[in-house]
TORMIGU-147447 format. One record per atom (N, C-alpha, C, O): x negated, y, z. Coordinates in steps of 0.05 Angstrom, whole numbers. Atoms other than C-alpha are relative to their C-alpha. Example, Ala and Ser with C-alpha at 12.3 -4.5 7.8 and 13.67 -1.06 7.14 Angstrom:
REM residues 2
{{-18 -24 0}}
{{-246 -90 156}}
{{-18 24 0}}
{{-39 24 13}}
{{16 -24 -1}}
{{-273 -21 143}}
{{15 22 14}}
{{5 44 18}}
END
This chain:
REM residues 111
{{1 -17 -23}}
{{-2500 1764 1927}}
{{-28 1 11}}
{{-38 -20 20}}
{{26 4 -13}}
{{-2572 1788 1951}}
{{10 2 33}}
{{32 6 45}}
{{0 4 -21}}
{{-2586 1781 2012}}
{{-7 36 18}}
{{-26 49 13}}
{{-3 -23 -14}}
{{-2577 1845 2057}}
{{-15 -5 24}}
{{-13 -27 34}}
{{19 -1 -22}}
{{-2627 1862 2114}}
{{1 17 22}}
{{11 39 16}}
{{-6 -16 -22}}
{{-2627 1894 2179}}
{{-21 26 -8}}
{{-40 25 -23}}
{{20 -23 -1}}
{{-2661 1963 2184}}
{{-22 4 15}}
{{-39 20 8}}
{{17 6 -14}}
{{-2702 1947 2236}}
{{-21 -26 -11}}
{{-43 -20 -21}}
{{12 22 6}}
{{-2726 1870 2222}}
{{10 -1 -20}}
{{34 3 -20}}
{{7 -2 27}}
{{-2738 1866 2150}}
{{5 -31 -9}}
{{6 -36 -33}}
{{-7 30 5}}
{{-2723 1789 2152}}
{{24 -5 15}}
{{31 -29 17}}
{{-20 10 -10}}
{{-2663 1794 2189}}
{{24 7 -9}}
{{26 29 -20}}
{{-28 -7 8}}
{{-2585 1790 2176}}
{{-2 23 11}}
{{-18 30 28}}
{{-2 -25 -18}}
{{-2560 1858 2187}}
{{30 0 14}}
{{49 -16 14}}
{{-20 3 -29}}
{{-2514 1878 2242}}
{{21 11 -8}}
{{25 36 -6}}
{{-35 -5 -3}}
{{-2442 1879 2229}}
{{11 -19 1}}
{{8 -40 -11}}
{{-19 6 -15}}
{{-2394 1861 2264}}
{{29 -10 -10}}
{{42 -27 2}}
{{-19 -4 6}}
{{-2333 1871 2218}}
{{5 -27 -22}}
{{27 -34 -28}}
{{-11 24 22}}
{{-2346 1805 2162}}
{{-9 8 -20}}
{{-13 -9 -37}}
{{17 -8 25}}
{{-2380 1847 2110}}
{{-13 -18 -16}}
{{-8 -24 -39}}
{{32 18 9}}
{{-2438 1804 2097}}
{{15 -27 -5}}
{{-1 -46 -8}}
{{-21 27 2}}
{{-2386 1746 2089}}
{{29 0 -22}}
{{43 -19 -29}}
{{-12 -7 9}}
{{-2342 1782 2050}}
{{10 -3 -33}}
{{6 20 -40}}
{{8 -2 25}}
{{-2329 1768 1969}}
{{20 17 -21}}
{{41 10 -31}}
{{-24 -23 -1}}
{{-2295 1826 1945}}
{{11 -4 -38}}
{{29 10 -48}}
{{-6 12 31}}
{{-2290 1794 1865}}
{{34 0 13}}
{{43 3 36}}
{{-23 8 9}}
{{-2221 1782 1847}}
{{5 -32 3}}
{{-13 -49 -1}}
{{-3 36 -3}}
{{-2185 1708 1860}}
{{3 -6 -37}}
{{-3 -28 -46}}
{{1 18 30}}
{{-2175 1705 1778}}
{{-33 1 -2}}
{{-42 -16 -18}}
{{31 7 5}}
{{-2252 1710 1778}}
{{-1 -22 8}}
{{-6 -43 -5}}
{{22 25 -19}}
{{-2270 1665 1830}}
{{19 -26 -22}}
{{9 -40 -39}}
{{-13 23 14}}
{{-2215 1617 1801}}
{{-8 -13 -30}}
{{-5 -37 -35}}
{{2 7 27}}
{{-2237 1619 1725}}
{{-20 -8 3}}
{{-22 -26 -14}}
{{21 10 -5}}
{{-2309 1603 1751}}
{{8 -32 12}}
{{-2 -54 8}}
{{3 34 -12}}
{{-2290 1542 1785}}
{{18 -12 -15}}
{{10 -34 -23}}
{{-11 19 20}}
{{-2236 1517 1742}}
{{-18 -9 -22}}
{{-17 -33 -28}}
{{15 8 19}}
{{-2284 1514 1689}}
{{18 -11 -30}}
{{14 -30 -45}}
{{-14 16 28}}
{{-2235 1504 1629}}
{{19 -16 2}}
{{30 -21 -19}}
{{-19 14 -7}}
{{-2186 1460 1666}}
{{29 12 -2}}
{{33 36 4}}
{{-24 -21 -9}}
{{-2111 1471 1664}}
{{12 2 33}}
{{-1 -4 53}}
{{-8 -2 -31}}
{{-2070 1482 1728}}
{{7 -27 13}}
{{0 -28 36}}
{{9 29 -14}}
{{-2061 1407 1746}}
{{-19 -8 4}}
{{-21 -19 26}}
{{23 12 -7}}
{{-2129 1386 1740}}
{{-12 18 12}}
{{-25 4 27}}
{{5 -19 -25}}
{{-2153 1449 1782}}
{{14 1 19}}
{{6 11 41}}
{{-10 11 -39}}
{{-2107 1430 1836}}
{{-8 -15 4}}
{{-20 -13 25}}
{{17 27 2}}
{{-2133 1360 1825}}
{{-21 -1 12}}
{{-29 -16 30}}
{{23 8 -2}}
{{-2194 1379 1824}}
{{-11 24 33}}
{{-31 20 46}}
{{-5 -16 -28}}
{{-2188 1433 1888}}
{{14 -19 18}}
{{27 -11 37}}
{{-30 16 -33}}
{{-2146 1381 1937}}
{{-32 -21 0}}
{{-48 -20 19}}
{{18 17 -15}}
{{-2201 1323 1924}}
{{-31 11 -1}}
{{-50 -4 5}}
{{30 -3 -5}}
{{-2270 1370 1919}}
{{-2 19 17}}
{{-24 29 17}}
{{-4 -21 -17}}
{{-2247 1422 1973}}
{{-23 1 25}}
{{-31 23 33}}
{{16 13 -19}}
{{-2292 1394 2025}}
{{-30 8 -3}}
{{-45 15 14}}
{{33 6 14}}
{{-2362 1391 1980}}
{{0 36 -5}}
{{-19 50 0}}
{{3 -25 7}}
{{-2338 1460 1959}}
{{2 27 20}}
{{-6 49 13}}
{{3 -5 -22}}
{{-2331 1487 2021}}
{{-30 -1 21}}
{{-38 16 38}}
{{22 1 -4}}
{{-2392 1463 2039}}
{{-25 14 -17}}
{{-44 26 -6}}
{{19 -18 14}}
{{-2434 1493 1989}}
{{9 25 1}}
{{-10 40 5}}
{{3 -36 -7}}
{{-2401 1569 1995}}
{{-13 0 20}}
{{-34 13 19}}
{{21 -5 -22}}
{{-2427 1556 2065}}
{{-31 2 -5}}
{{-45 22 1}}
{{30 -5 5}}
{{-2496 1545 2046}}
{{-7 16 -16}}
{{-31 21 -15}}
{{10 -17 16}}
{{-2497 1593 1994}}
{{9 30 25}}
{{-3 52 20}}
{{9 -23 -13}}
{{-2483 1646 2051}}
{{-16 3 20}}
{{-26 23 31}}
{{28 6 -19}}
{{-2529 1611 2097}}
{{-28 6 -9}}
{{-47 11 7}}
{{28 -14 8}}
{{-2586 1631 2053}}
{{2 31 -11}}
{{-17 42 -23}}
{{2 -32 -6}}
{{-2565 1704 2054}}
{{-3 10 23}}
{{-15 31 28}}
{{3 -20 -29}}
{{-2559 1716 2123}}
{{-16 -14 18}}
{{-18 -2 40}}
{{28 21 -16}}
{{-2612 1663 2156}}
{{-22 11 -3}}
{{-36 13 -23}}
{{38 -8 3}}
{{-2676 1696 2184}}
{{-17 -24 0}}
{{-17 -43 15}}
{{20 23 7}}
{{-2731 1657 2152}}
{{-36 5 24}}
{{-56 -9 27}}
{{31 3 -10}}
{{-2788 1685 2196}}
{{18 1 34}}
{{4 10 52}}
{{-10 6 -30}}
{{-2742 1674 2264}}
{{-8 -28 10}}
{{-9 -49 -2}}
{{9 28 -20}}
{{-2766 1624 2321}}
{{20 -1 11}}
{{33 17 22}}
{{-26 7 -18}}
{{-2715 1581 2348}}
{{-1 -12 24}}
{{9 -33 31}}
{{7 16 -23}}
{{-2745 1576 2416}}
{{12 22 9}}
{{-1 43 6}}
{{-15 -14 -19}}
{{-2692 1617 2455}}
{{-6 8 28}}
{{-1 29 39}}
{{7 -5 -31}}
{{-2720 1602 2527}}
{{-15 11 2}}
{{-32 9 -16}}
{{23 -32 -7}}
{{-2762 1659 2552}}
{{-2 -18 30}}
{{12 -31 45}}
{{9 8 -29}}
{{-2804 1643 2608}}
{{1 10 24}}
{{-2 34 28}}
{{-2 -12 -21}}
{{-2798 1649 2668}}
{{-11 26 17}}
{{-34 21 21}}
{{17 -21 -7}}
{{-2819 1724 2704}}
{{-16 -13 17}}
{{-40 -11 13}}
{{1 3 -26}}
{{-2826 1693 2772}}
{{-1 -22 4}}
{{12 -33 -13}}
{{0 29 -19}}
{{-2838 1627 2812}}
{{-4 5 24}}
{{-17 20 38}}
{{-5 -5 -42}}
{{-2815 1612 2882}}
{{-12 -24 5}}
{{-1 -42 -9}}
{{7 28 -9}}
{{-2853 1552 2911}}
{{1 6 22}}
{{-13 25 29}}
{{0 7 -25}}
{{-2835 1539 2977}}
{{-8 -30 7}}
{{-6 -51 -6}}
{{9 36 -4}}
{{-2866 1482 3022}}
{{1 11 24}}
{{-12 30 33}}
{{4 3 -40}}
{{-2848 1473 3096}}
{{10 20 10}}
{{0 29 31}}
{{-16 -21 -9}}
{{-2797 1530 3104}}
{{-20 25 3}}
{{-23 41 22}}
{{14 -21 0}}
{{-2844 1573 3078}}
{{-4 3 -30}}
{{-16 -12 -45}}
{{-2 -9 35}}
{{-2830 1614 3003}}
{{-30 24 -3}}
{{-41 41 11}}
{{24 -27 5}}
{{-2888 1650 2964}}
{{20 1 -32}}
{{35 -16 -43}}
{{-15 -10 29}}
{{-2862 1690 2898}}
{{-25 12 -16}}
{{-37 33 -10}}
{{24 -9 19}}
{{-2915 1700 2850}}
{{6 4 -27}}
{{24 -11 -35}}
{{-13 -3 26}}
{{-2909 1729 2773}}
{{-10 -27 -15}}
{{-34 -34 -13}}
{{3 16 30}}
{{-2909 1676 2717}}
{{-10 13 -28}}
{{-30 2 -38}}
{{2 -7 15}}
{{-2911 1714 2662}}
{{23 29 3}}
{{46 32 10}}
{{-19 -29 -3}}
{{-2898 1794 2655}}
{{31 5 -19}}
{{53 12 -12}}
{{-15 12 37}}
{{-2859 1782 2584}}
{{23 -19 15}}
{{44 -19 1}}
{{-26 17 3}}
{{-2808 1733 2617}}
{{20 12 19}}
{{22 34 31}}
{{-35 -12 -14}}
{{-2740 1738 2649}}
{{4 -20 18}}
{{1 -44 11}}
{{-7 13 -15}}
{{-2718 1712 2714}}
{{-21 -22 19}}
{{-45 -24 17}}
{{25 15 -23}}
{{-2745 1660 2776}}
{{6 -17 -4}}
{{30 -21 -7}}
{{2 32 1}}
{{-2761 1591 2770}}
{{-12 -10 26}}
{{-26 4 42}}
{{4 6 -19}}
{{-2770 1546 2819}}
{{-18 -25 9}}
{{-12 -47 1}}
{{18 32 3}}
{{-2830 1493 2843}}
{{-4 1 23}}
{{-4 20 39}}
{{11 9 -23}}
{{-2848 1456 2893}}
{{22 -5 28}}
{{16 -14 50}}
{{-21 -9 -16}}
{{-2781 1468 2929}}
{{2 -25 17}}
{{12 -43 3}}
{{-11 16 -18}}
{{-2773 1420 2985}}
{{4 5 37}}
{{-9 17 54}}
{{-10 -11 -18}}
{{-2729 1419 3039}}
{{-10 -23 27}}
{{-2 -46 27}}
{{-4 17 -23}}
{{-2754 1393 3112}}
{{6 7 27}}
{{9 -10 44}}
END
């Protein structure tokens, strides 16, 4: 499965909603003859009951490196627009930064 990209960001999962991108639209006698590997139907239940876990774990990572942006920063917090410092029942509001979101607060004390 390549990896599918947004139309916009060129490194990013793309946007649906519906499971697509998660999707494996093969057939279960495929997927099954791949992982049995030659086994009969006892030792592929055998071997499905005690490697279900490991195997489970690796489909995950194999769709974790389809849909994981590699050039994304995982610093979520956006800085603050605004700061309120009040001192002595008295607030000033000055910008922080034009680029951020919302008011932060310094100096705040109450007398």
């Amino acid at each position: 499965m390549s990896k599918t990209s947004d139309n916009v960001n060129l490194d990013f999962p793309s946007r649906m909603a519906d499971g697509r991108i998660f999707t494996d639209y093969r057939p279960n006698c495929v997927m099954n003859s791949v992982l049995s590997q030659g086994k009969d139907s006892f030792e592929y239940r055998y071997y499905l009951t005690n490697s279900g876990n490991s195997l489970e774990k690796q489909k995950l990572d194999e769709l974790e490196q389809n849909v994981k942006c590699t050039s994304c920063t995982y610093d979520t917090v956006l800085p603050a627009n605004t700061i309120m410092n009040c001192n002595q029942g008295k607030c000033n509001i000055g910008v922080n930064d034009p680029k951020g979101l919302g008011l932060d607060r310094a100096n705040t004390f109450q007398q």
